[in-house]
VEXZAZA-829255 format. One record per residue: y negated, x, z of N, C-alpha, C in turn; residue in one letter; residue number from 1. Coordinates in Angstrom, 2 decimals, always signed. Each point is the difference from the previous one (the first is absolute). Layout:
BEGIN
{ny Y	nx X	nz Z	cay Y	cax X	caz Z	cy Y	cx X	cz Z	type A	seq NUM}
...
This chain:
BEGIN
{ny -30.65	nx +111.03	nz -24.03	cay -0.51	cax +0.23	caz +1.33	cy -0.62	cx +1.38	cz +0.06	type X	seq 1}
{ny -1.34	nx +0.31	nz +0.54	cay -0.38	cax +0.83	caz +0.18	cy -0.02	cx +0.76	cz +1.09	type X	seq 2}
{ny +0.25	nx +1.66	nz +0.13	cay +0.43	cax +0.17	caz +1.19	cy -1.02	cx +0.42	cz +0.90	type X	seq 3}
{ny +0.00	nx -0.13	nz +1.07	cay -1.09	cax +0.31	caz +1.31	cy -0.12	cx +1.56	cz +0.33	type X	seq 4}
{ny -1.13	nx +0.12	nz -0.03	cay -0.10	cax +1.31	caz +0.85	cy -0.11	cx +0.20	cz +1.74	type X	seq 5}
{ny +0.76	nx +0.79	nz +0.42	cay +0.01	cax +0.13	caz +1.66	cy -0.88	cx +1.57	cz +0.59	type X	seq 6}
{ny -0.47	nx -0.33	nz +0.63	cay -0.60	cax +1.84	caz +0.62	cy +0.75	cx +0.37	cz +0.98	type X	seq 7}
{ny -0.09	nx +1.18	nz -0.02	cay +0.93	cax +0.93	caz +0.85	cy +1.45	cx +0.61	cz -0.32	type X	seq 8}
{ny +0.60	nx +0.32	nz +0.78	cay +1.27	cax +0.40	caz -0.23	cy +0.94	cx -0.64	cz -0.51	type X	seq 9}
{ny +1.36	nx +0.66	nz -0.89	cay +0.76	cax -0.41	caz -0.84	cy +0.92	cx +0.13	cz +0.86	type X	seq 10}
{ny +0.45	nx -0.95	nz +0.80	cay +1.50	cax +0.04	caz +0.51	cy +0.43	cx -0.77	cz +0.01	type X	seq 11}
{ny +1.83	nx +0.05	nz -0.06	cay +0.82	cax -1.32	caz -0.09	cy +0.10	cx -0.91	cz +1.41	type X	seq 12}
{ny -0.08	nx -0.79	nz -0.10	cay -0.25	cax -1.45	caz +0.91	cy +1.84	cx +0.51	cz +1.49	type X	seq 13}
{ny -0.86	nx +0.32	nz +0.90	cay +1.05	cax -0.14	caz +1.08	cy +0.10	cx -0.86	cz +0.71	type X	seq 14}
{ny +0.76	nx -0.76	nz +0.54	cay +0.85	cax -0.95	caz +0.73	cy +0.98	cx +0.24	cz +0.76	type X	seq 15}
{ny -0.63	nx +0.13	nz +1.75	cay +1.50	cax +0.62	caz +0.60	cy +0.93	cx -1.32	cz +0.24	type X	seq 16}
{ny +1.24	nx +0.63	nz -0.08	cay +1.08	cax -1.38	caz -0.27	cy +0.82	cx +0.07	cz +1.71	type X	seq 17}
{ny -0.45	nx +0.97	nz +0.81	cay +0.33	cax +0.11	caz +1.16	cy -1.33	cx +0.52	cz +1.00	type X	seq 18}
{ny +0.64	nx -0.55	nz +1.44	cay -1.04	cax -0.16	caz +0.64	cy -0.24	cx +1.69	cz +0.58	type X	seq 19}
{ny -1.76	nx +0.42	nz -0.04	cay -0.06	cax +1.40	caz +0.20	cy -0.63	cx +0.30	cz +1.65	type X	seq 20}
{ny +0.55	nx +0.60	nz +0.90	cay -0.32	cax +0.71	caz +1.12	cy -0.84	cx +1.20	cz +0.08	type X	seq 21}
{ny -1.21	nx +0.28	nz +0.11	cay -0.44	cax +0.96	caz +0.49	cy -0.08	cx +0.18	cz +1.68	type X	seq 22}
{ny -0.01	nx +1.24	nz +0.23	cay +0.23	cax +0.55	caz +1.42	cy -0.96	cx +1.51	cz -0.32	type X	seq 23}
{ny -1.02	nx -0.32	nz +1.09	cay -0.80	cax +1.23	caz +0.06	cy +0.27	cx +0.70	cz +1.53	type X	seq 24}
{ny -0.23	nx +1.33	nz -0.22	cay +0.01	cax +1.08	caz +0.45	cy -1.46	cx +0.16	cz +0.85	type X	seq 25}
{ny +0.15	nx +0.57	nz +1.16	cay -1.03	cax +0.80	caz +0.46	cy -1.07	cx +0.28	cz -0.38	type X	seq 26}
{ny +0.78	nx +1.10	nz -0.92	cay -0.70	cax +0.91	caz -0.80	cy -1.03	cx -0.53	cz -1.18	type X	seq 27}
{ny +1.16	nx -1.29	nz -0.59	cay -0.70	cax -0.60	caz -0.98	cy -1.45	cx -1.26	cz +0.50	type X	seq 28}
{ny +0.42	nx +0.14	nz +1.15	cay -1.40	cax -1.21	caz -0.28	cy -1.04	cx +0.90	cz +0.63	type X	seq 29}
{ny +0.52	nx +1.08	nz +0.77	cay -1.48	cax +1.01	caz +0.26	cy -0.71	cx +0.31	cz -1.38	type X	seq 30}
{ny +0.71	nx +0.60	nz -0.87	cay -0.21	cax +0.28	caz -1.21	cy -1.07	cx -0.71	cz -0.67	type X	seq 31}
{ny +0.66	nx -1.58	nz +0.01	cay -0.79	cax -1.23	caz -0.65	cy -1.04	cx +0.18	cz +0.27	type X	seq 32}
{ny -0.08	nx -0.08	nz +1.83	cay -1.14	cax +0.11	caz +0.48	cy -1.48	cx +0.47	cz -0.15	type X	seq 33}
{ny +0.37	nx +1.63	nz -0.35	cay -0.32	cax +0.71	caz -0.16	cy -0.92	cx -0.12	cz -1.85	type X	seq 34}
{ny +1.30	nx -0.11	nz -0.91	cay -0.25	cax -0.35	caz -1.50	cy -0.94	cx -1.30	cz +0.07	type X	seq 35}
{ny +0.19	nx -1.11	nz +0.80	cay -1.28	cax -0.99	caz -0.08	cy -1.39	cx +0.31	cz -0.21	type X	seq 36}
{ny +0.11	nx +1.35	nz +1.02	cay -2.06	cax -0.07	caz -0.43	cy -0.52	cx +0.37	cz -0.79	type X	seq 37}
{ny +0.79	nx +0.66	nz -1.26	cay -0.65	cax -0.36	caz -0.93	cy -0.11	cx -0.85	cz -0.96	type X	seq 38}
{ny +0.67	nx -1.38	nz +0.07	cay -0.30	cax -0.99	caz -0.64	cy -1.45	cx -1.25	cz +0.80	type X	seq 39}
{ny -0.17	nx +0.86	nz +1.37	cay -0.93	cax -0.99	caz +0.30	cy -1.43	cx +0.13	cz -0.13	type X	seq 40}
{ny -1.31	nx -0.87	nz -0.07	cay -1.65	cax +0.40	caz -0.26	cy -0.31	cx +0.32	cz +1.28	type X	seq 41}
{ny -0.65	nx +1.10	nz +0.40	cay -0.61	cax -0.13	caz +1.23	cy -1.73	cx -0.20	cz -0.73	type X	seq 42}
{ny -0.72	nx -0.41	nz +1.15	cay -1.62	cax +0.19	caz -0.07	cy -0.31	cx +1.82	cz +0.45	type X	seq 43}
{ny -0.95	nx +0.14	nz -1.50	cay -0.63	cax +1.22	caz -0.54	cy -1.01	cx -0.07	cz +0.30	type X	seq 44}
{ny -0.87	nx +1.24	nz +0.76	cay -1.36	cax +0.13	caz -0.01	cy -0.27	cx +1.50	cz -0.11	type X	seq 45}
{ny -1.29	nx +0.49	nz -1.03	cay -0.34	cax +1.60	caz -0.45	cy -1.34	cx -0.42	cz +0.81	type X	seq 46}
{ny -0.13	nx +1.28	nz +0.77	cay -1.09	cax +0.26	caz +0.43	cy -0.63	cx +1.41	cz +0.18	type X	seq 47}
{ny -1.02	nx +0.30	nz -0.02	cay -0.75	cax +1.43	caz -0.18	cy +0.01	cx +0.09	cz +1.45	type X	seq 48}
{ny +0.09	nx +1.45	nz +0.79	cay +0.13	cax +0.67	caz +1.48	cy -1.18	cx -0.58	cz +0.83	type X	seq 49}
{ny -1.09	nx -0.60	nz -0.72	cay -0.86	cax -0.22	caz +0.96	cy -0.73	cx -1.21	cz -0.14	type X	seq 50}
{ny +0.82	nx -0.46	nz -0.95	cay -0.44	cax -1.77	caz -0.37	cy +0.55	cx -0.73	cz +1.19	type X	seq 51}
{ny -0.16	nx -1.19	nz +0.25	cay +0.48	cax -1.09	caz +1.21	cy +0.83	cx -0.69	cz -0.58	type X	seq 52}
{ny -0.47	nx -0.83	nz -1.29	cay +0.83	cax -1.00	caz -0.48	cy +1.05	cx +0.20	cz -0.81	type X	seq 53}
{ny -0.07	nx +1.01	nz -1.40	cay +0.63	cax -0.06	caz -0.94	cy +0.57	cx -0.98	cz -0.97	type X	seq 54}
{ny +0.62	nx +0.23	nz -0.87	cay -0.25	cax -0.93	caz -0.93	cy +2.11	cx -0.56	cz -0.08	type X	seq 55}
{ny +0.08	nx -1.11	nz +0.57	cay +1.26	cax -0.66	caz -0.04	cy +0.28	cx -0.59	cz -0.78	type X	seq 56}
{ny +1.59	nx +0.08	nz -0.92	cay +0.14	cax -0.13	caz -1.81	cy +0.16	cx -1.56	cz +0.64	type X	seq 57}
{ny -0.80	nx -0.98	nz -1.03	cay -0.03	cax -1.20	caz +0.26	cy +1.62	cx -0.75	cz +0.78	type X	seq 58}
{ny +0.64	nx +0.53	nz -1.57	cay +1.82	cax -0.42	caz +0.16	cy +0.56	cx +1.21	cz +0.31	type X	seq 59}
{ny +1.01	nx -0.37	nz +1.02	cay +1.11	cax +1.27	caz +0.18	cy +0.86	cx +0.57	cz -0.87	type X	seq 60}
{ny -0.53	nx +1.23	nz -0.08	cay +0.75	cax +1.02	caz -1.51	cy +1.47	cx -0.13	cz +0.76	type X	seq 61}
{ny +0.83	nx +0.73	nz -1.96	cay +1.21	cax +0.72	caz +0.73	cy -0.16	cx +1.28	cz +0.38	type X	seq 62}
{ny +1.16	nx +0.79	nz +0.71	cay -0.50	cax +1.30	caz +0.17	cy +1.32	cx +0.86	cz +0.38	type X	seq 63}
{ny +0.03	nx +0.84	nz -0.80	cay +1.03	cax +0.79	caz -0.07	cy -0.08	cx +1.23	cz +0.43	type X	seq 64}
{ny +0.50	nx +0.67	nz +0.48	cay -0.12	cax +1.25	caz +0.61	cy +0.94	cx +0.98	cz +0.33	type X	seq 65}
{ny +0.15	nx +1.16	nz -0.84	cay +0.68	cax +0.86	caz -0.07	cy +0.00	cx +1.41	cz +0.37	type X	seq 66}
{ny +1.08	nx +0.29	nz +0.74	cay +0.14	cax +1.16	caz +0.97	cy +0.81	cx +1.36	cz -0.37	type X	seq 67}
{ny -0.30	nx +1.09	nz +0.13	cay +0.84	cax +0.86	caz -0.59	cy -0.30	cx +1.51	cz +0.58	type X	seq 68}
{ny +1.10	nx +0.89	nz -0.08	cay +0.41	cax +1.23	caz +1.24	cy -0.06	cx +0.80	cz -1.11	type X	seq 69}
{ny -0.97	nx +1.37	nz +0.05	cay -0.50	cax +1.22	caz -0.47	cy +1.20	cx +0.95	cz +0.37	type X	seq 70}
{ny +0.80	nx +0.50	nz -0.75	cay +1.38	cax +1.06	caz +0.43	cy -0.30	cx +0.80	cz -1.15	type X	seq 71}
{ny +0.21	nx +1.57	nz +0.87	cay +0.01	cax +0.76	caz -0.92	cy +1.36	cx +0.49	cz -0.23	type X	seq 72}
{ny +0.87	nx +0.40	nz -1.31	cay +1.38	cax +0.23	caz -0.23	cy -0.04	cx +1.33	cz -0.45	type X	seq 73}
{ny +0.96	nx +0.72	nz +0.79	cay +0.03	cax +1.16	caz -0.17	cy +1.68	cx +0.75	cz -0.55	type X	seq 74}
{ny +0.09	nx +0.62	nz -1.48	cay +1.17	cax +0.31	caz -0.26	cy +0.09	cx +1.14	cz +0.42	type X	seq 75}
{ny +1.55	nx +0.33	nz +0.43	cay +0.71	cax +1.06	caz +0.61	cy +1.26	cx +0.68	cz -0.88	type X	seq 76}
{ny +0.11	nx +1.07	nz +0.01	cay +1.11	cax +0.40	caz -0.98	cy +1.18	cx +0.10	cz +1.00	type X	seq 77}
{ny +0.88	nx -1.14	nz +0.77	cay +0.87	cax +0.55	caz +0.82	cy +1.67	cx -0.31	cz -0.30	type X	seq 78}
{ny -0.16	nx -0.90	nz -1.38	cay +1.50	cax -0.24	caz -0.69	cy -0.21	cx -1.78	cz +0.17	type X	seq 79}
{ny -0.29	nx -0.47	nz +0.91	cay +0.11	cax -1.19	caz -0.07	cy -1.25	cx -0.84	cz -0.61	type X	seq 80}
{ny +0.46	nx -1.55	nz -0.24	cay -1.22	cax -0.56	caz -1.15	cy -1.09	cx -0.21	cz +0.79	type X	seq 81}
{ny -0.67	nx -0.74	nz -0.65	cay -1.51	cax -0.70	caz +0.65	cy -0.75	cx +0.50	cz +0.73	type X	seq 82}
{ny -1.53	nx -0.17	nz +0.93	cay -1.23	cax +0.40	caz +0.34	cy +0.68	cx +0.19	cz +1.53	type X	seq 83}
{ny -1.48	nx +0.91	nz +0.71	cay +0.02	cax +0.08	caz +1.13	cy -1.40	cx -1.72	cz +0.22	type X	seq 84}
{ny +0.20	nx -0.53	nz +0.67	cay -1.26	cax -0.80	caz -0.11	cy -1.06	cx -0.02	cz +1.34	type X	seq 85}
{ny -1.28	nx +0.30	nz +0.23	cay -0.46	cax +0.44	caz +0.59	cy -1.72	cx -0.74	cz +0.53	type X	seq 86}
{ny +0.46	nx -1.20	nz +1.26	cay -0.81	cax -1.15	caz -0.45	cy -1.65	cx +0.96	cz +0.57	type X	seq 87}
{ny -0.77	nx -0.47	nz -1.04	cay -1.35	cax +0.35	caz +0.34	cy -1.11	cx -1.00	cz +0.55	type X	seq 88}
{ny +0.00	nx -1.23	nz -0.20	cay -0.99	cax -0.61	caz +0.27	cy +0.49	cx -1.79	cz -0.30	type X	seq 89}
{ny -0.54	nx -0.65	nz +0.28	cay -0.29	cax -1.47	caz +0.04	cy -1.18	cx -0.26	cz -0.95	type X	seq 90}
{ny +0.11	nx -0.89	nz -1.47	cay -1.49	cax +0.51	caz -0.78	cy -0.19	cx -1.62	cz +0.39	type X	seq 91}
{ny -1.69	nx +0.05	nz -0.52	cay -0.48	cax -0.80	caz +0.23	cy +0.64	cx -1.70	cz -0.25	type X	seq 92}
{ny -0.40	nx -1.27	nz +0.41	cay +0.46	cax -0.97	caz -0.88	cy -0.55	cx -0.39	cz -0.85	type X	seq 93}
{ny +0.64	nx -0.53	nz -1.52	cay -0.66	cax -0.58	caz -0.94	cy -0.13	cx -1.98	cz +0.09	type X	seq 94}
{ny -1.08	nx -0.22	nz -0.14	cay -0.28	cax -1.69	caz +0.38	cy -0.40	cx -0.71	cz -0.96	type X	seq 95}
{ny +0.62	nx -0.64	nz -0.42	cay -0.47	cax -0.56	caz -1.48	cy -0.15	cx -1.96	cz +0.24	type X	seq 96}
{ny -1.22	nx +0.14	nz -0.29	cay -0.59	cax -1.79	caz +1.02	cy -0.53	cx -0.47	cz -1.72	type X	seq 97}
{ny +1.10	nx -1.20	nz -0.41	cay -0.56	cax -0.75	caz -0.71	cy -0.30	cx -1.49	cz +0.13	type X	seq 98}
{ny -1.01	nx -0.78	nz -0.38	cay -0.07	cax -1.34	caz +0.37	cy -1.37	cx -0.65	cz -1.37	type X	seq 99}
{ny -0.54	nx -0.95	nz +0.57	cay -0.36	cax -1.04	caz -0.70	cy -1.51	cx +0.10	cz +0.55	type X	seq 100}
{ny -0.96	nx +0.04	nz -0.72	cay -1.19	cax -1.19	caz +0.78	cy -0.79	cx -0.73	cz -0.76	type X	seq 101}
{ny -0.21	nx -1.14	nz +0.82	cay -0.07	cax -0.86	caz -0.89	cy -1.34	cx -1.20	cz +0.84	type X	seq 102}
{ny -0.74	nx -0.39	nz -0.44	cay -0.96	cax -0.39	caz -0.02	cy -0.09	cx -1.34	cz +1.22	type X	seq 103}
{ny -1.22	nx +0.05	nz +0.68	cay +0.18	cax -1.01	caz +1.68	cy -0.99	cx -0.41	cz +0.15	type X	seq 104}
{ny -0.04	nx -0.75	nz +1.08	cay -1.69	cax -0.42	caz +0.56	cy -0.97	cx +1.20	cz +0.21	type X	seq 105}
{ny +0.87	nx +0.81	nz -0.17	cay -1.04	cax +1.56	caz +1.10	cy -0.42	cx +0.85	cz -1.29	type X	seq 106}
{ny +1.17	nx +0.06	nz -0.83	cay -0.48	cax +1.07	caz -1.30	cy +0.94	cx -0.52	cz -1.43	type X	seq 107}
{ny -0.88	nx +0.48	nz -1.06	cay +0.45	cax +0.07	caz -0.81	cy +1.34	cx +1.07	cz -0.56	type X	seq 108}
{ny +0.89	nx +0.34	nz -0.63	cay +1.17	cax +0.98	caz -0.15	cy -1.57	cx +1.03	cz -0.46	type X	seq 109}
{ny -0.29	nx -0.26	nz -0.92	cay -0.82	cax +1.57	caz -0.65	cy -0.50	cx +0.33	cz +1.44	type X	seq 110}
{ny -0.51	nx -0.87	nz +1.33	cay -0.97	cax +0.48	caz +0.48	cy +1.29	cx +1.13	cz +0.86	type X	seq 111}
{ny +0.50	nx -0.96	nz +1.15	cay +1.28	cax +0.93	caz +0.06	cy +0.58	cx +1.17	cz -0.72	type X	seq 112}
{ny +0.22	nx +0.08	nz -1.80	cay +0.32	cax +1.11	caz -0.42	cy -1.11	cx +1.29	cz +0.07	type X	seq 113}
{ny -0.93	nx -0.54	nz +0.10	cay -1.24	cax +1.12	caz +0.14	cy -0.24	cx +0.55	cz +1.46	type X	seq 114}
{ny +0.64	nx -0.64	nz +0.99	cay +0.21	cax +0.25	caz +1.60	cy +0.75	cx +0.70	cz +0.03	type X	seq 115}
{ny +1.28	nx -0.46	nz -0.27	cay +1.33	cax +1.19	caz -0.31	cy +0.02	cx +1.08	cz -0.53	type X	seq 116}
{ny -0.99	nx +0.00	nz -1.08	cay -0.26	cax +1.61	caz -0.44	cy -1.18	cx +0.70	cz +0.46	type X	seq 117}
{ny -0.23	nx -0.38	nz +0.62	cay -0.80	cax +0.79	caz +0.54	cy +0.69	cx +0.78	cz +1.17	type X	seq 118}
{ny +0.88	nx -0.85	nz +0.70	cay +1.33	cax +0.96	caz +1.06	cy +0.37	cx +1.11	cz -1.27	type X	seq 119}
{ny +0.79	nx -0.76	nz -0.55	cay +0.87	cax +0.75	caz -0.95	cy -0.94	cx +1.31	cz -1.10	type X	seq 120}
{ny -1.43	nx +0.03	nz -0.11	cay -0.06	cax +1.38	caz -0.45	cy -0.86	cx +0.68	cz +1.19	type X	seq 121}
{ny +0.01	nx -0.31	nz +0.99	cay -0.47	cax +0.77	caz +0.86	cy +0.48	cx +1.58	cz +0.27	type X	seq 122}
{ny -0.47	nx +1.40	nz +0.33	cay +0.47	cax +0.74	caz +0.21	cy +0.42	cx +0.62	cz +1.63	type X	seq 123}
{ny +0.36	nx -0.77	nz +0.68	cay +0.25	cax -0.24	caz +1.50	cy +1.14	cx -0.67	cz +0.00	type X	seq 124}
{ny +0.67	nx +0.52	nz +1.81	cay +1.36	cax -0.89	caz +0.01	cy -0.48	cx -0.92	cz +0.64	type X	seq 125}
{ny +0.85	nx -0.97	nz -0.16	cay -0.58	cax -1.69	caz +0.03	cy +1.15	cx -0.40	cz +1.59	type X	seq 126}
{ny -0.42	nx -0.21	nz +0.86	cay +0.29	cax -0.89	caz +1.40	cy +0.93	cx -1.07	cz -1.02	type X	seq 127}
{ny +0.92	nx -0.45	nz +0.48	cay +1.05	cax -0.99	caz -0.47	cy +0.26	cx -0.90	cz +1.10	type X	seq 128}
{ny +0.39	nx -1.33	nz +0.30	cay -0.13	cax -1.24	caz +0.77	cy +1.17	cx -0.93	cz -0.37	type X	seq 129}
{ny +1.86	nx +0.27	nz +0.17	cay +0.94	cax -0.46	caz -0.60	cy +0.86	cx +0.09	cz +0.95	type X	seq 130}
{ny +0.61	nx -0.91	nz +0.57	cay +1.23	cax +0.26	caz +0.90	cy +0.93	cx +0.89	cz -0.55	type X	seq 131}
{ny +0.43	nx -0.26	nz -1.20	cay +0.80	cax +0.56	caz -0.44	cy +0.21	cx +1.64	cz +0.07	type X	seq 132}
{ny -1.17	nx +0.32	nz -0.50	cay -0.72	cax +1.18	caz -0.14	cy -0.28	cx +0.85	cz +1.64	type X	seq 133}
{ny -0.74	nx -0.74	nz +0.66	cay -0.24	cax +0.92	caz +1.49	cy +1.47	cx -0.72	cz +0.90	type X	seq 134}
{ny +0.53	nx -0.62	nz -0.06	cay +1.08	cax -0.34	caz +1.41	cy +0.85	cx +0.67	cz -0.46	type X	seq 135}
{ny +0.79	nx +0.09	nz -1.55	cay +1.60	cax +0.48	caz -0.43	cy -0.47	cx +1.18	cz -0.29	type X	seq 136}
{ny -0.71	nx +0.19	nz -0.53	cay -0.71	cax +1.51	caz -1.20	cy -0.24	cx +0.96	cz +0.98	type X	seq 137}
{ny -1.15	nx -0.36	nz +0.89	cay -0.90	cax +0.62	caz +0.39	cy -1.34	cx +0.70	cz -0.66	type X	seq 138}
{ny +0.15	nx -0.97	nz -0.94	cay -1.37	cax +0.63	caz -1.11	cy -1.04	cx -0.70	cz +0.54	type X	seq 139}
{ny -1.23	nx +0.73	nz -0.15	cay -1.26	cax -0.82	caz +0.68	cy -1.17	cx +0.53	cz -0.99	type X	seq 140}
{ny +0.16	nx +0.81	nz -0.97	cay -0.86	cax +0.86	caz -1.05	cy +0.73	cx +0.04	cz -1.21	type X	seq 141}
{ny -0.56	nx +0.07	nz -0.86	cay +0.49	cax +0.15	caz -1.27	cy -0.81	cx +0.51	cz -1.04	type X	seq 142}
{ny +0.42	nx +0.71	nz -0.91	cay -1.07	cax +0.49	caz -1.26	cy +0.89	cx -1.16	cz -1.33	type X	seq 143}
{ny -1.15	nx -0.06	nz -0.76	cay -0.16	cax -0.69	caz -1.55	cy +0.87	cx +1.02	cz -0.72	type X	seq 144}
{ny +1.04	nx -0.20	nz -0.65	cay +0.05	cax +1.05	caz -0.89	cy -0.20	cx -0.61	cz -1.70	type X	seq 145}
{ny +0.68	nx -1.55	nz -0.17	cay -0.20	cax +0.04	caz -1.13	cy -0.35	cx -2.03	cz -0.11	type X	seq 146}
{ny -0.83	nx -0.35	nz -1.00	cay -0.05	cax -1.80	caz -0.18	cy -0.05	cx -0.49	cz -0.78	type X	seq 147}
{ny +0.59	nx -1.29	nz -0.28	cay -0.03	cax -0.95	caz -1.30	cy -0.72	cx -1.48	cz +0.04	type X	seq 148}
{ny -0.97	nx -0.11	nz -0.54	cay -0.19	cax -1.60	caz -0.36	cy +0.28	cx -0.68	cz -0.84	type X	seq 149}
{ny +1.51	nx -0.04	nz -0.26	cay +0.34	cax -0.79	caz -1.44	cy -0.44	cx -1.27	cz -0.47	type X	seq 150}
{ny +0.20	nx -0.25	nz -1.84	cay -0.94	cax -1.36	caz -0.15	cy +0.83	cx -0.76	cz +0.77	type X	seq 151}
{ny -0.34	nx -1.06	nz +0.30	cay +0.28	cax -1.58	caz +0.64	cy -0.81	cx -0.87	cz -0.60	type X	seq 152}
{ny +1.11	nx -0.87	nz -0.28	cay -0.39	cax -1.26	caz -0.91	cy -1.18	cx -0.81	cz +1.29	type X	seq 153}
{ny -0.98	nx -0.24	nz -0.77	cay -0.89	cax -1.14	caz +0.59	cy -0.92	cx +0.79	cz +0.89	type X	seq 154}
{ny -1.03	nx -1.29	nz +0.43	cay -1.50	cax +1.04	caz +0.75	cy +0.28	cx +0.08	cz +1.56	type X	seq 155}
{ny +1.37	nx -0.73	nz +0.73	cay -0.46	cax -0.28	caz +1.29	cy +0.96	cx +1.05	cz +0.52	type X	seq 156}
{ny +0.80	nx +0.38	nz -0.94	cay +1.38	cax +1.17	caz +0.51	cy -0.43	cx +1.69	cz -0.60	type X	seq 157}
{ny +0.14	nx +0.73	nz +1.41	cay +0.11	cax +1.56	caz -0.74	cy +0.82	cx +0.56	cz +0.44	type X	seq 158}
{ny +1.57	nx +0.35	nz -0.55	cay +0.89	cax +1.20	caz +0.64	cy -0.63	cx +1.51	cz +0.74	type X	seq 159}
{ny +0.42	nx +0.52	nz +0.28	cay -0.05	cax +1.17	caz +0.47	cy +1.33	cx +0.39	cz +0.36	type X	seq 160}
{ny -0.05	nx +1.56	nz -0.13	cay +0.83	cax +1.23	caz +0.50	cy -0.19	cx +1.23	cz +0.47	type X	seq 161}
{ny +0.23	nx +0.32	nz +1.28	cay -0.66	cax +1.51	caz +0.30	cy +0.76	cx +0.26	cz +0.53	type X	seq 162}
{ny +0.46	nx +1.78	nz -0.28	cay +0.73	cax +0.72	caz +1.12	cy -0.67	cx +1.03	cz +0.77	type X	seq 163}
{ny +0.25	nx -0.11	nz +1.12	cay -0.95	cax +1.26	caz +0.95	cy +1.41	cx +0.89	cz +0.70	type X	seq 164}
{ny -0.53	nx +0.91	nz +0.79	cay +0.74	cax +0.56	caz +0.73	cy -0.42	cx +0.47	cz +1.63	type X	seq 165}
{ny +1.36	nx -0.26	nz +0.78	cay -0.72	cax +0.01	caz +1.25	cy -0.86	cx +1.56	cz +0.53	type X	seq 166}
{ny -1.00	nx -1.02	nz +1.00	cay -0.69	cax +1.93	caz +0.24	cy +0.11	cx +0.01	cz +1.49	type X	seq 167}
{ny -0.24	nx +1.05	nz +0.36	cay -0.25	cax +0.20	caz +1.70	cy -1.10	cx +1.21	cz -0.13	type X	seq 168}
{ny -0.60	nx -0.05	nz +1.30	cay -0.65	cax +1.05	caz -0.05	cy +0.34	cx +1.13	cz +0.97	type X	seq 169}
{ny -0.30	nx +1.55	nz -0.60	cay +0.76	cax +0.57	caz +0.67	cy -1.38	cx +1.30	cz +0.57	type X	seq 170}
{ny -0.05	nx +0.58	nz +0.76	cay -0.80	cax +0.88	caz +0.95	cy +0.44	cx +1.41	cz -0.38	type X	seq 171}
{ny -0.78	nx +0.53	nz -0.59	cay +0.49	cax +1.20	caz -0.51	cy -1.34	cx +0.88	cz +0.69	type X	seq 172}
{ny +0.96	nx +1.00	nz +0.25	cay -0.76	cax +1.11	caz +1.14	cy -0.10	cx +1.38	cz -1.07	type X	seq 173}
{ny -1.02	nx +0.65	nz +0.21	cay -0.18	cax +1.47	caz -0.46	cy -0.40	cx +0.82	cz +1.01	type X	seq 174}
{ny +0.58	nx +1.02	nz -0.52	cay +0.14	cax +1.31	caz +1.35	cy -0.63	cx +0.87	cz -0.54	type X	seq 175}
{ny -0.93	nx +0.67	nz +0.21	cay -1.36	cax +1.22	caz -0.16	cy +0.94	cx +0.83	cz +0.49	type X	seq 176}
């Protein structure tokens, strides 16, 4: 007998032999709540500040987005351990939108991949069009920072990956 190959993980076969109760918390299904959105697609659209239409990713990417607090730590010689910590700022978010496109009545994937990059090497922040993004975020701008078109098997599919970061614009005054 020859033996089979399986994909994925190596674990031993569980079987509960008694019956199991979960009971959630408050806390825990806010949480869930909360942890859901990023397993869900919203509809994506990049658009330039003074375009009308912009260009909407055929299929809804995923999109991940990560947040993080600028502290500066300051050591003290006063006998006891560890930093003074000293929050400075809120930095920007990082947004990392990957998805598929793939070929329709309207366009071909190459034609689409050549639409998409053209957002993506633009040197301007790009208007963004995502629930996700303007209702929870509050992001409504974003800069390109970095992109991938990896191969994909066949002519009608093209991956993509880009991460940008959110922008705002800010009014800066000079005093003579």
């Amino acid at each position: 007998m020859k033996p089979s190959k399986a994909i994925g993980i190596a674990l031993p076969p569980y079987l509960p032999t008694q019956k199991i109760t979960v009971q959630l918390t408050e806390a825990t299904i806010q949480n869930t709540e909360l942890n859901a959105l990023a397993e869900f697609r919203y509809p994506f659209k990049l658009k330039f500040e003074n375009e009308l239409d912009g260009f909407l990713l055929p299929l809804e990417p995923v999109i991940t987005i990560s947040g993080a607090n600028k502290i500066v730590r300051r050591y003290i010689q006063s006998g006891k351990k560890g930093s003074v910590k000293e929050f400075f700022c809120t930095d920007d978010y990082r947004i990392t939108v990957a998805g598929l496109l793939c070929s329709d009545e309207n366009a071909s994937a190459e034609q689409y991949a050549k639409h998409l990059k053209s957002y993506l090497e633009s040197n301007e922040s790009l208007q963004v069009q995502c629930p996700l993004l303007n209702e929870v975020f509050d992001i409504f701008s974003i800069v390109i920072d970095s992109y991938e078109f990896p191969f994909t098997p066949g002519e009608e599919y093209q991956q993509f990956t880009f991460t940008a970061y959110s922008d705002e614009s800010l009014e800066l005054f000079i005093e003579n």
